[in-house]
C-alpha positions in Angstrom: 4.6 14.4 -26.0 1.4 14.3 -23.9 0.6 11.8 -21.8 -3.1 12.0 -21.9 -5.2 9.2 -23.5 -7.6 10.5 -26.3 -11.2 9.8 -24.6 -12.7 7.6 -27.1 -9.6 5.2 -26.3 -10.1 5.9 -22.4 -13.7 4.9 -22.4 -13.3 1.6 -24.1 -10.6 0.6 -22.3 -12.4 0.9 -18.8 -15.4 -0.7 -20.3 -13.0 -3.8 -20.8 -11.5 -3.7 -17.1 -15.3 -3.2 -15.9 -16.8 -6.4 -17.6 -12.6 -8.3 -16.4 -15.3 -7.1 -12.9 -17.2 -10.2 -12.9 -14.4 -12.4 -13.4 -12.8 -10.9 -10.3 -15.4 -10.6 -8.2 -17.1 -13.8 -8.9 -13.6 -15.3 -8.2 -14.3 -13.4 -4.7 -17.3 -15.7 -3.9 -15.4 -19.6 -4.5 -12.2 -21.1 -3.8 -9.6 -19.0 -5.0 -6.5 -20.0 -7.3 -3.2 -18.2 -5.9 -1.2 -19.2 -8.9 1.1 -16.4 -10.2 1.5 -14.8 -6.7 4.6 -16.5 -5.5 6.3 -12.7 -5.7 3.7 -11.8 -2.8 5.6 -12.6 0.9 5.0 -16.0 3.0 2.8 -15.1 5.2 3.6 -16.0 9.0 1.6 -18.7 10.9 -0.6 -16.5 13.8 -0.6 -18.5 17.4 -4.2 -18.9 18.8 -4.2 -18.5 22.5 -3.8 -22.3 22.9 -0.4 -21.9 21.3 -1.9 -24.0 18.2 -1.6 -22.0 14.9 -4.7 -20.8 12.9 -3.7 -22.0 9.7 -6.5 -20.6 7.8 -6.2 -17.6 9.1 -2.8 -17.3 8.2 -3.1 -18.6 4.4 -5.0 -15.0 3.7 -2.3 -12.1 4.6 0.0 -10.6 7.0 -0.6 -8.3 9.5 1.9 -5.3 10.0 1.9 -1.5 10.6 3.4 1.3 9.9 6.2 1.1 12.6 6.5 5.0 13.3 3.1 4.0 14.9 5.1 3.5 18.1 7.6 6.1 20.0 10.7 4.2 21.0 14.2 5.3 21.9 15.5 2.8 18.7 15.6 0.8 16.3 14.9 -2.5 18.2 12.8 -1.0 20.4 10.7 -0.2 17.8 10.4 -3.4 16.3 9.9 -4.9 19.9 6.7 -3.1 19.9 5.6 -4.6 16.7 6.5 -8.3 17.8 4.6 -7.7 21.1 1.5 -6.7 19.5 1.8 -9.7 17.5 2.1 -8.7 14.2 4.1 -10.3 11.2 5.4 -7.3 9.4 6.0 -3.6 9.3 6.2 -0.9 6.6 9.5 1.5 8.0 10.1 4.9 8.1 13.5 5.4 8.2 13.2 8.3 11.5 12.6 5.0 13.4 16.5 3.8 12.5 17.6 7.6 13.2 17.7 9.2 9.9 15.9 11.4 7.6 12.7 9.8 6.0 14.1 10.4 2.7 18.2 10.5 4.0 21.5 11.4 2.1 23.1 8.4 3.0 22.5 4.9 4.7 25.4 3.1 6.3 26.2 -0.3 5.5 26.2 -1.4 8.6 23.1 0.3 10.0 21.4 -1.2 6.8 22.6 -4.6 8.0 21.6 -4.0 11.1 18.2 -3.0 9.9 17.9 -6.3 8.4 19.1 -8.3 11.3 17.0 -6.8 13.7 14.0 -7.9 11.7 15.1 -11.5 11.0 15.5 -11.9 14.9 12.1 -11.1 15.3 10.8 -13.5 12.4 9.6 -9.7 11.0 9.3 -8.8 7.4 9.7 -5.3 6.2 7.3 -5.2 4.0 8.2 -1.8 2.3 10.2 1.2 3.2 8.3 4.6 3.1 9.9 6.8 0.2 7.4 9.5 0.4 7.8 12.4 -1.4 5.8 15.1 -3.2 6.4 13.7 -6.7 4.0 16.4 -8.5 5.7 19.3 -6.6 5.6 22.5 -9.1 9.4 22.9 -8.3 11.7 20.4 -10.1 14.5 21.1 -7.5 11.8 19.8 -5.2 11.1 16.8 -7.2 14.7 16.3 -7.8 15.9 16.4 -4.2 13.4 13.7 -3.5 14.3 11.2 -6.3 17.7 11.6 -4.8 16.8 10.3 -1.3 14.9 7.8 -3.5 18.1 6.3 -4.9 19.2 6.0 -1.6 16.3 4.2 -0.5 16.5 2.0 -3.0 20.9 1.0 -3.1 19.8 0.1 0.7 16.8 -1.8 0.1 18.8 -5.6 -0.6 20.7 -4.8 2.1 17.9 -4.2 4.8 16.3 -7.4 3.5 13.1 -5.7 1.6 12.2 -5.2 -2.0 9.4 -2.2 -1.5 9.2 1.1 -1.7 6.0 2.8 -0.8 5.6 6.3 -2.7 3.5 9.1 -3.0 2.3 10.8 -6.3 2.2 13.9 -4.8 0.3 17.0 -5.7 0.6 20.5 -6.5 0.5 22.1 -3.3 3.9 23.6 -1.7 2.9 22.9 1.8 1.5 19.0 2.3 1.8 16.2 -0.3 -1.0 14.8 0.9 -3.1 18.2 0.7 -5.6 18.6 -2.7 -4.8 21.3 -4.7 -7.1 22.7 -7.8 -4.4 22.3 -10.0 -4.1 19.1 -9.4 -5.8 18.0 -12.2 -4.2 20.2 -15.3 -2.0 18.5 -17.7 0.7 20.2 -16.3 0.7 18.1 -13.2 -0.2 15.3 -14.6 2.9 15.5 -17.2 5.3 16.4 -14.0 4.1 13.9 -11.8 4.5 11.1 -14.6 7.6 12.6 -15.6 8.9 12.0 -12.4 7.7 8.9 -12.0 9.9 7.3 -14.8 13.0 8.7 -13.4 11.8 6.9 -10.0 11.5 3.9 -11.8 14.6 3.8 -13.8 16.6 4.7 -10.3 14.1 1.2 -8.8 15.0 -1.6 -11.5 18.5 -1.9 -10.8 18.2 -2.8 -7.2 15.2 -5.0 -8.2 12.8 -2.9 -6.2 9.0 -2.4 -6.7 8.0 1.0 -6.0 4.1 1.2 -4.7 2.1 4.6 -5.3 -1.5 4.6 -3.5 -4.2 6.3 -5.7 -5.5 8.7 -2.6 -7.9 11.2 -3.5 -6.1 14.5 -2.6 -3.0 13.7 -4.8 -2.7 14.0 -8.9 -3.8 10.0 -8.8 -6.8 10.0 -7.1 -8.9 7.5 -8.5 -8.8 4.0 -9.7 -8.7 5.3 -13.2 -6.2 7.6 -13.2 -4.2 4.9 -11.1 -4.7 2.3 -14.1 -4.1 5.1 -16.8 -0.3 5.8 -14.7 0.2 1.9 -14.9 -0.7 1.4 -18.8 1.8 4.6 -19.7 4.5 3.6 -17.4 4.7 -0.2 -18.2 6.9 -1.2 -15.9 7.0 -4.3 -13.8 9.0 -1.9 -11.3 5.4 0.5 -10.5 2.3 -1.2 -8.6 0.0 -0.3 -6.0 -0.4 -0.2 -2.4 -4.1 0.0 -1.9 -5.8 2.0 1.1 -9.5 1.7 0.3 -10.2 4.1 3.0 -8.5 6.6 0.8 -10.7 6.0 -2.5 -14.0 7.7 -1.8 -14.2 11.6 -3.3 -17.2 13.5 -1.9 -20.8 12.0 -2.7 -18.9 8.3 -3.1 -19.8 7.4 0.7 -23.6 5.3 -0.6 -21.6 3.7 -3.3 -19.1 2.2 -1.3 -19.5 -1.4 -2.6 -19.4 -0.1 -6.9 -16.2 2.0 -6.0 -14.6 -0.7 -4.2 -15.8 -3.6 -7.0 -14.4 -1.0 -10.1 -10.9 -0.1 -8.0 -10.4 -3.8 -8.0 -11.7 -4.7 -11.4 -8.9 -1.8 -12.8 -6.0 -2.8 -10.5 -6.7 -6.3 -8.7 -3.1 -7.6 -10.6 -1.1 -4.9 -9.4 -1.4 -4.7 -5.9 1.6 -5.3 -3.7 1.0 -3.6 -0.5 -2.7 -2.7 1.4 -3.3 -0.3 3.9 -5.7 -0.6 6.9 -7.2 2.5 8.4 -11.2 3.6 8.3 -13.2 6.6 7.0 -16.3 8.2 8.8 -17.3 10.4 5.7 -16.5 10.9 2.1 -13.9 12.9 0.6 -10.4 13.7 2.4 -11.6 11.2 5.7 -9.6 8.5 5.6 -8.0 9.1 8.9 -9.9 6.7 11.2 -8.3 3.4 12.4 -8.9 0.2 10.9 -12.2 -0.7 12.4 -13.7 2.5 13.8 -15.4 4.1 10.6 -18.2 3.0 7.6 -15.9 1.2 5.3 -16.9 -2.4 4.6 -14.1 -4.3 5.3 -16.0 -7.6 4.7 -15.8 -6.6 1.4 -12.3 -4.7 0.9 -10.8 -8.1 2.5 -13.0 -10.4 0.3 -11.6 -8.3 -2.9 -8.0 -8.3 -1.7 -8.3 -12.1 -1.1 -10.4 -13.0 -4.5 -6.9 -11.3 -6.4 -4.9 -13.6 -4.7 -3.3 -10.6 -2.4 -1.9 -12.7 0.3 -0.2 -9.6 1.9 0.6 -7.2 3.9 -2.1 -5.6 5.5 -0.7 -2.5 7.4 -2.4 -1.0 10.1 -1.5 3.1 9.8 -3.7 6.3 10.9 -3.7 4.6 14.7 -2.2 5.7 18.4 -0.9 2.5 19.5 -3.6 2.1 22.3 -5.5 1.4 19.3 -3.4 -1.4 18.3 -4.8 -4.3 19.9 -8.2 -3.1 19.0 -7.4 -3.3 15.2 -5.4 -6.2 15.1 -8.1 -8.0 16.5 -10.7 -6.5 14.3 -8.3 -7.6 11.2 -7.9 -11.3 12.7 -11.5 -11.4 13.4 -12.6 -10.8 9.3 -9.6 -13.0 8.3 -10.9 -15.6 10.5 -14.5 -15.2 9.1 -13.1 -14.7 5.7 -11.3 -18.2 5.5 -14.2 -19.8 7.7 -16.5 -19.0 4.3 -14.0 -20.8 1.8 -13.6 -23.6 3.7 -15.9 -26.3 2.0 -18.4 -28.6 5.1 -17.4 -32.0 5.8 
């Protein structure tokens, strides 16, 4: 059966998400109701120098990173660095607990320890980094990887998360994250979902949530598509991590505000997970950290917050000298953010 939605169908459907637009975005600009996000993680309070805690601030999101940011001898190590910078959660790559990123087998008691070592620090895992190339054109490929996936995901309860953050993937042999021409044929498209649904089926007995960014050198690379994968799959088990940096294909750059408002209008509901890096240029650029390029993160972090997204944010695409930098940019707009919906006395 194809999977492609007849274009009639396609158009109308988008021009109903667009005008859902000025719902979400005028929710963007006045108090907004977090009912219905109970599923999204407590945030943890952030300590002002004082030692007082900035309330406000920490009513918006978390503030984590991609732990394999850091290069320490272990596991604890690792999430030492994270606590020290100050930040409430990390997304894990499993080379940071010794293994594999996508490993035969997880221990028991490493997975326990995984979670304990977190819980000491008052650290969430956000999500653990399944990555694999999904739209690969060799099945053995694709079936290697959901493999490691169900592995991912039978550890998951154990090392105290509920997240899986994947990658669509593309039709190249060398990089998942490199564009390929055939990327978008019907072929890849039908492989890619294909795969998907497996991915999902292996997810929902382990209650986890499996989060594919739409990143525009992979077979979702837009918005649309990324909307079109979530209205064919149906599943409570597939959202979204959103990386705004990665949503701008070449010529975008000047309408960086109308890609930003539509992404959100299509997928505001379905995001679990955001990523924080920068962009200096359109097309495959979003390699910058958090802070250091053109994208307007007044906006991105008006959006996530107008959806009710109250985390995490993870910093990725940084050395960690650049951590304090962009954890303090971050704070900074969150401060200013909740400084705006705060009604005058």
């Amino acid at each position: 059966m194809s999977h492609a939605t007849p274009q009639d169908a396609h158009a109308c459907s988008r021009r109903q998400m667009l005008k859902a637009a000025a719902v979400t975005l005028g929710a963007t600009l006045a108090p907004v109701s977090l009912a219905g996000t109970a599923e999204r993680s407590a945030p943890t309070p952030h300590h002002l120098p004082s030692g007082k805690v900035d309330h406000q601030q920490a009513s918006l999101m978390q503030i984590g990173i991609l732990l394999k940011t850091f290069s320490r001898p272990n596991l604890e190590a690792y999430f030492d660095a994270a606590k020290s910078y100050g930040l409430d959660c990390v997304q894990l790559e499993m080379e940071c607990a010794g293994l594999a990123p996508m490993p035969d087998a997880i221990a028991p008691e490493l997975a326990a320890r995984i979670r304990r070592t977190a819980a000491e620090r008052k650290m969430t895992i956000a999500a653990v980094q399944g990555t694999f190339n999904m739209c690969h054109p060799d099945p053995a490929h694709r079936a290697a990887g959901l493999r490691g996936l169900r592995v991912l995901a039978a550890a998951c309860p154990q090392m105290g998360t509920s997240k899986i953050h994947i990658c669509t993937g593309t039709r190249s042999r060398i990089n998942m994250w490199m564009r390929h021409p055939d990327n978008d044929s019907p072929a890849a498209w039908r492989d890619m979902s294909a795969c998907i649904r497996e991915a999902v089926a292996i997810a929902e007995p382990f209650g986890v949530v499996l989060a594919f960014e739409p990143e525009v050198n992979n077979v979702v690379n837009s918005a649309q598509k990324a909307r079109r994968l979530l209205d064919e799959i149906r599943s409570p088990h597939l959202k979204v991590t959103m990386d705004a940096a990665n949503l701008f294909h070449a010529g975008q750059l000047p309408h960086m505000r109308e890609v930003l408002d539509e992404a959100f209008a299509l997928l505001s509901q379905d995001i679990v997970l955001a990523h924080a890096k920068d962009l200096n240029h359109d097309g495959d650029a979003g390699h910058l950290p958090a802070g250091h390029g053109k994208l307007d993160y007044d906006r991105y972090l008006t959006l996530l917050h107008g959806c009710g997204f109250k985390g995490p944010l993870l910093l990725h695409g940084l050395s960690e000298s650049q951590v304090p930098g962009c954890v303090a940019f971050l704070r900074e707009k969150l401060a200013r953010l909740a400084r705006a919906e705060t009604p005058s006395p």
